[in-house]
C-alpha positions, 0 to 999 in steps of 0.5 A: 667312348662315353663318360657313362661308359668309362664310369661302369667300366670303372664300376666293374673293374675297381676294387671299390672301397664300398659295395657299389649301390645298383641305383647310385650308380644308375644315378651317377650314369644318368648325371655322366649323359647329361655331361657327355650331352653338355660336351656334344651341346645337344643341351645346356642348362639354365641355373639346374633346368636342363634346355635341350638343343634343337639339333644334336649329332651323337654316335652312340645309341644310349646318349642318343636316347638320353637327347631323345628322351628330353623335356622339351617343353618350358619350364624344363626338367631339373637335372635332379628330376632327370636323374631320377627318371632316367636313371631307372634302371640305367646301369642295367641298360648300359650293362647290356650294351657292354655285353653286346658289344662283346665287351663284358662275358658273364662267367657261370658256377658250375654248380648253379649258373643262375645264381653265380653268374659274374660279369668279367670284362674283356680287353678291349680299347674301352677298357684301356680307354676306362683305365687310362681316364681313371689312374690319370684322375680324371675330374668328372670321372673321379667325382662320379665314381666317388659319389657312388663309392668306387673310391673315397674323395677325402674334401680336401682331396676333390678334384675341381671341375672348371665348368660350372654346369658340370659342377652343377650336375655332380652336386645333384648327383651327389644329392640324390646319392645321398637320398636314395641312401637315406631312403634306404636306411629309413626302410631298413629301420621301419623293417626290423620295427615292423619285425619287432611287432611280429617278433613282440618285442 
């Protein structure tokens, strides 16, 4: 099980406090490889720059991807520049994974299947392996699905993470979570502007 893994499981399985963003958590999941990736030592990092190992053993096929798909070449990537490449539609990538492997089954409306299609997951050791991480409070994982909120941290709350480049890269994924909902809410105002001017009000 990987921590991108858990973290969409979770996502799937949580009664989440708000609507979980498709590109937050596309975010958080590209932060929770470059963790996974420090943990396999396929990369450390050197202040926010992401240095890749020369040579990385990963079993799963979506981290092995994430190590592949490395900048190799100095100065590096930033982790926020690597979230926001791989994070493109990541959360899709992985939801395909958990379908093939038989760990989520998509119900369909009667009426109209196309449009009411619901992920449901199966379970499964993944699922209970999730579960266990997430009732336990896991650090990262709590961090993460707080970030893309799944659950709400209040500060005094947050659980401490002792490696300091892991803390680094939930500070950039809280960042750019930030972001992205700032670029949301600008596109929004700009929109019920541009409505107004039609509208002539």
């Amino acid at each position: 099980m990987t921590t991108p893994q858990d973290l969409l499981i979770v996502a799937l399985d949580v009664a989440p406090s708000r609507p979980v963003e498709q590109g937050d958590l596309s975010l958080a999941l590209a932060g929770a490889e470059v963790i996974d990736l420090i943990d396999a030592q396929a990369l450390t990092l050197d202040d926010d720059r992401i240095v890749p190992s020369a040579v990385w053993t990963l079993a799963d096929r979506l981290l092995d991807d994430a190590a592949s798909s490395l900048v190799r070449q100095m100065p590096y990537e930033s982790v926020e520049d690597w979230l926001w490449r791989r994070g493109r539609g990541l959360s899709s990538a992985y939801l395909a994974a958990l379908e093939a492997e038989g760990q989520v089954t998509r119900q369909r409306g009667r009426w109209s299947p196309a449009r009411t299609a619901r992920t449901t997951l199966v379970d499964s050791p993944a699922r209970s392996h999730a579960a266990d991480r997430w009732t336990s409070g896991e650090p990262v994982l709590a961090v993460l699905a707080a970030a893309v909120g799944i659950r709400e941290l209040p500060a005094e709350d947050s659980p401490s993470v002792a490696d300091d480049a892991v803390e680094t890269v939930l500070a950039a994924v809280n960042d750019a979570v930030m972001e992205l909902e700032a670029v949301r809410q600008r596109r929004a105002i700009e929109d019920a502007a541009f409505d107004n001017i039609w509208r002539g009000d």
